[in-house]
C-alpha positions in Angstrom: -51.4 22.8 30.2 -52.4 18.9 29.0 -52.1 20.1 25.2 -48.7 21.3 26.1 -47.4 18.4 28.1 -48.8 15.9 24.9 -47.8 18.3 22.2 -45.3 16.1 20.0 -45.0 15.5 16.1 -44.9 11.6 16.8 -46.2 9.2 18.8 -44.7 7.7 22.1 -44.3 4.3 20.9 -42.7 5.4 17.4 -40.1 8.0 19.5 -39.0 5.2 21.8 -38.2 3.2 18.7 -36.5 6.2 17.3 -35.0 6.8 20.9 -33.8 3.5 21.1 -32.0 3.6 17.8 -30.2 6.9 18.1 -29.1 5.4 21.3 -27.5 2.5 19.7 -26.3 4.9 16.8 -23.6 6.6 19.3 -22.4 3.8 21.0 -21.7 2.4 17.4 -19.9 5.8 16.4 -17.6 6.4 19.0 -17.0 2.5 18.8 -16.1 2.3 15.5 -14.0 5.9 15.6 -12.8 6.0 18.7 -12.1 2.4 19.4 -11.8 0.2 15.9 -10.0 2.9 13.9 -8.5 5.2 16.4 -7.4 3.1 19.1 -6.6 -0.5 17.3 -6.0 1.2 13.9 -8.2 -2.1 12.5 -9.7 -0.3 9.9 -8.9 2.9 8.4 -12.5 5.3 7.5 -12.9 7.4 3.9 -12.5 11.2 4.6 -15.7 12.0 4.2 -17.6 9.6 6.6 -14.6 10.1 9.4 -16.1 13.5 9.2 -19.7 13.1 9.3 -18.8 10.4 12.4 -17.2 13.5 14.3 -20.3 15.7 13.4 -22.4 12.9 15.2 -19.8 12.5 18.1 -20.4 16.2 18.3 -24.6 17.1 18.2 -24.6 13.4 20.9 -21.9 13.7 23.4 -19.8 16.3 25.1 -16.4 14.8 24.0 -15.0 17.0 22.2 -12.9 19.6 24.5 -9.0 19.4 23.4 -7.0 16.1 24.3 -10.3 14.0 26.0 -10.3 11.4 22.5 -6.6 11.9 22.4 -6.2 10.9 25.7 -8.7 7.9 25.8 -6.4 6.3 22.6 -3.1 6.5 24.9 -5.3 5.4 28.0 -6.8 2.5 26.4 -3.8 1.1 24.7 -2.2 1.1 27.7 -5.1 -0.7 29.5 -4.4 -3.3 26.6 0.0 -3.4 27.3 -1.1 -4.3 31.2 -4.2 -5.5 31.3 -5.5 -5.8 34.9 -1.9 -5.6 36.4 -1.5 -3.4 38.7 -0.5 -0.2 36.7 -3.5 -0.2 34.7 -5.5 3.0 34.7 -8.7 1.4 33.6 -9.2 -2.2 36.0 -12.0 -2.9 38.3 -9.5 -4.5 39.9 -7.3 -1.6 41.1 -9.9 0.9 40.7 -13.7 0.9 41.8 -16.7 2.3 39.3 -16.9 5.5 41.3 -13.5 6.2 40.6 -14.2 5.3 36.8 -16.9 7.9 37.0 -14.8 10.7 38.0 -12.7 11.1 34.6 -9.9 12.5 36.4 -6.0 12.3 35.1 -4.5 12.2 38.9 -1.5 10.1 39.7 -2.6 6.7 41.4 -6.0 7.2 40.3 -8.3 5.7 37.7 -7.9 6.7 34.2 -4.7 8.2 34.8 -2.0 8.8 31.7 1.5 10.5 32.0 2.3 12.7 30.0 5.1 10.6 28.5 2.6 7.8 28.0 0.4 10.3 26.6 3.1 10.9 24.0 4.1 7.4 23.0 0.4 6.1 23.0 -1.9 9.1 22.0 -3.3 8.7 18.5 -3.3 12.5 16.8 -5.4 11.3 14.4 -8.6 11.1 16.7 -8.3 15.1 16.8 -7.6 16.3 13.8 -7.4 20.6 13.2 -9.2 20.9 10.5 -11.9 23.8 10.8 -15.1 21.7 11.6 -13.4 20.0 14.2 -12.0 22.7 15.7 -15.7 24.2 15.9 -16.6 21.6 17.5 -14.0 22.2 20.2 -14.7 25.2 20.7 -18.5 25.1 20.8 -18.3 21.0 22.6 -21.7 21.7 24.3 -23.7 22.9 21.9 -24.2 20.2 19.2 -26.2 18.8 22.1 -28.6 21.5 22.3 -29.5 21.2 18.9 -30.2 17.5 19.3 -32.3 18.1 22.4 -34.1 21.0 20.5 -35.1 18.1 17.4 -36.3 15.7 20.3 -38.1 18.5 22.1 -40.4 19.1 18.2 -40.3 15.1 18.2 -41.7 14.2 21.4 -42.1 17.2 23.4 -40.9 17.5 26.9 -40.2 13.9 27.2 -37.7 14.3 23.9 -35.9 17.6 25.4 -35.3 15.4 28.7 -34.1 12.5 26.5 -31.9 15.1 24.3 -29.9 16.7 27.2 -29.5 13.5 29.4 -28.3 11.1 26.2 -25.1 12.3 25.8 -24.9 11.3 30.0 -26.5 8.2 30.1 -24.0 6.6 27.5 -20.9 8.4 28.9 -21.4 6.5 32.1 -22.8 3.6 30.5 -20.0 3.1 28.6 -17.9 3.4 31.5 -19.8 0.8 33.4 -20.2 -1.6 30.7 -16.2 -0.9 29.1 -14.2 -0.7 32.6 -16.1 -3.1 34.8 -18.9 -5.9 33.7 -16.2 -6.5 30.6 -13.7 -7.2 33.2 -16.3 -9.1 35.7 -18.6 -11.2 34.1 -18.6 -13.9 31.3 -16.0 -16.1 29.7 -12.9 -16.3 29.0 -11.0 -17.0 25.4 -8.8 -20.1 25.7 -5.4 -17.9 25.5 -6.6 -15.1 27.4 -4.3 -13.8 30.3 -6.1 -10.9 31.8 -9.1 -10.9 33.6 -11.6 -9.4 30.9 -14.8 -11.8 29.4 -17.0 -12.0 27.0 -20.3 -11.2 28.3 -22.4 -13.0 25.3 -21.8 -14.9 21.8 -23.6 -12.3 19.7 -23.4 -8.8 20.9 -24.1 -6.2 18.8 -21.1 -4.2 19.5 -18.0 -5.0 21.9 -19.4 -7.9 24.0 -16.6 -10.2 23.0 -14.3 -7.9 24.7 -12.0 -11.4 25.8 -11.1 -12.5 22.7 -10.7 -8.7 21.5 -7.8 -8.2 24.3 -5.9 -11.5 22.9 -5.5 -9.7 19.9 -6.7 -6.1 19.2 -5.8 -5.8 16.1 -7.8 -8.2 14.4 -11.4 -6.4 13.2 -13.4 -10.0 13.7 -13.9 -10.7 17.6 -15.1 -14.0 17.6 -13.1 -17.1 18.2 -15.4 -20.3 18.9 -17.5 -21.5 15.9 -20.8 -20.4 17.5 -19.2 -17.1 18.1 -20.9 -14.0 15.8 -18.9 -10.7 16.0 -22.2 -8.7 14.9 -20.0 -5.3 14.7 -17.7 -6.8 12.3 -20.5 -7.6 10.0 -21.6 -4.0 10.6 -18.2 -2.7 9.7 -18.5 -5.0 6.3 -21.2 -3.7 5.0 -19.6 0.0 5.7 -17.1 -1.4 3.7 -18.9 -2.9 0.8 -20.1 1.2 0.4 -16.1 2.2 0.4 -16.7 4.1 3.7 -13.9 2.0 6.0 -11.3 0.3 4.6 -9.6 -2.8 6.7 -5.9 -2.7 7.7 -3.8 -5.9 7.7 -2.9 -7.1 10.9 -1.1 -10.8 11.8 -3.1 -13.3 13.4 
């Protein structure tokens, strides 16, 4: 039963590096697809990488049923039109994080999109119908199985645990880091007029989600000289391989 329980191609400490990385590795895929390209149309992503980013999005998260990216692209550019006023679907201060958590599209509640909102807002692009994607909606829960199964021969039962709860863990991490500590805690830009902060300088990813609502088109988040939009820099050295292009936007 021990040589079971240890059985593992790797070692612990190397998997929770690897762990750790894949982690990171979603976050920054549905951020730069859903949100970056999809959402802000910032930047605009070669054919080919577009499609290995929803092959990731696929085998990591359980996103892909029809109209849940579409959705999120109408619901988050509203979010950006009326920023913590009252009508806005995704504001801690309307809406509490259990209410985030449910996902729903009810009238009154968090999240919530009509369907003449959906129409105006909705980004087709995020869904397209070519034949991959479409496998992927109709198989959305098993590209996570085959991840789990690749931790499970990595690091045993600890990787098959780490497989099938991932694609939960960010979902709701996400949710807790996007709707409510961007709109609670930090700073504020200068011009901002909404309640959401900047929860650090240098964050890796969205953390300068302030000076990101002041003006969502622009790719480069940081404002301040000791500002560093690390994503950006990311994004440039996609770009420097030809595998996103940047749009222009006005400043």
């Amino acid at each position: 039963m021990q040589t079971l329980i240890n059985w593992h191609l790797i070692s612990y400490s190397t998997g929770f590096v690897l762990m750790g990385l894949w982690f990171y590795s979603i976050f920054f895929v549905y951020s730069l697809y859903w949100h970056r390209a999809a959402s802000h149309n910032q930047i605009t992503l070669a054919p080919g990488f577009a499609h290995l980013l929803r092959f990731w999005l696929w085998i990591n998260t359980t996103i892909w049923y029809h109209g849940h990216l579409y959705r999120f692209t109408a619901e988050h550019r509203l979010h950006h039109m009326i920023s913590d006023q009252p009508n806005d679907p995704i504001s801690p201060k309307n809406h509490s994080l259990k209410e985030f958590f449910k996902y729903g599209n009810v009238p009154g509640q968090a999240r919530y999109v009509s369907p003449e909102q959906l129409r105006a807002l909705g980004n087709y692009s995020v869904e397209p119908l070519d034949k991959f994607s479409m496998f992927y909606k109709q198989h959305q829960f098993k590209g996570i199985y085959i991840t789990a199964i690749v931790w499970a021969i990595l690091l045993g039962p600890i990787g098959l645990l780490f497989g099938l709860l991932s694609p939960y863990m960010w979902q709701y991490g996400g949710t807790f880091f996007g709707d409510y500590i961007w709109h609670t805690f930090g700073y504020k830009h200068p011009d901002s007029k909404d309640e959401a902060r900047n929860i650090m300088p240098w964050p890796l990813l969205e953390g300068l989600h302030s000076n990101h609502h002041v003006n969502g088109r622009n790719p480069n988040n940081a404002y301040r000289w000791w500002e560093i939009d690390l994503f950006y820099w990311q994004i440039k050295l996609l770009s420097l391989f030809k595998l996103v292009s940047f749009n222009e936007y006005k400043k």
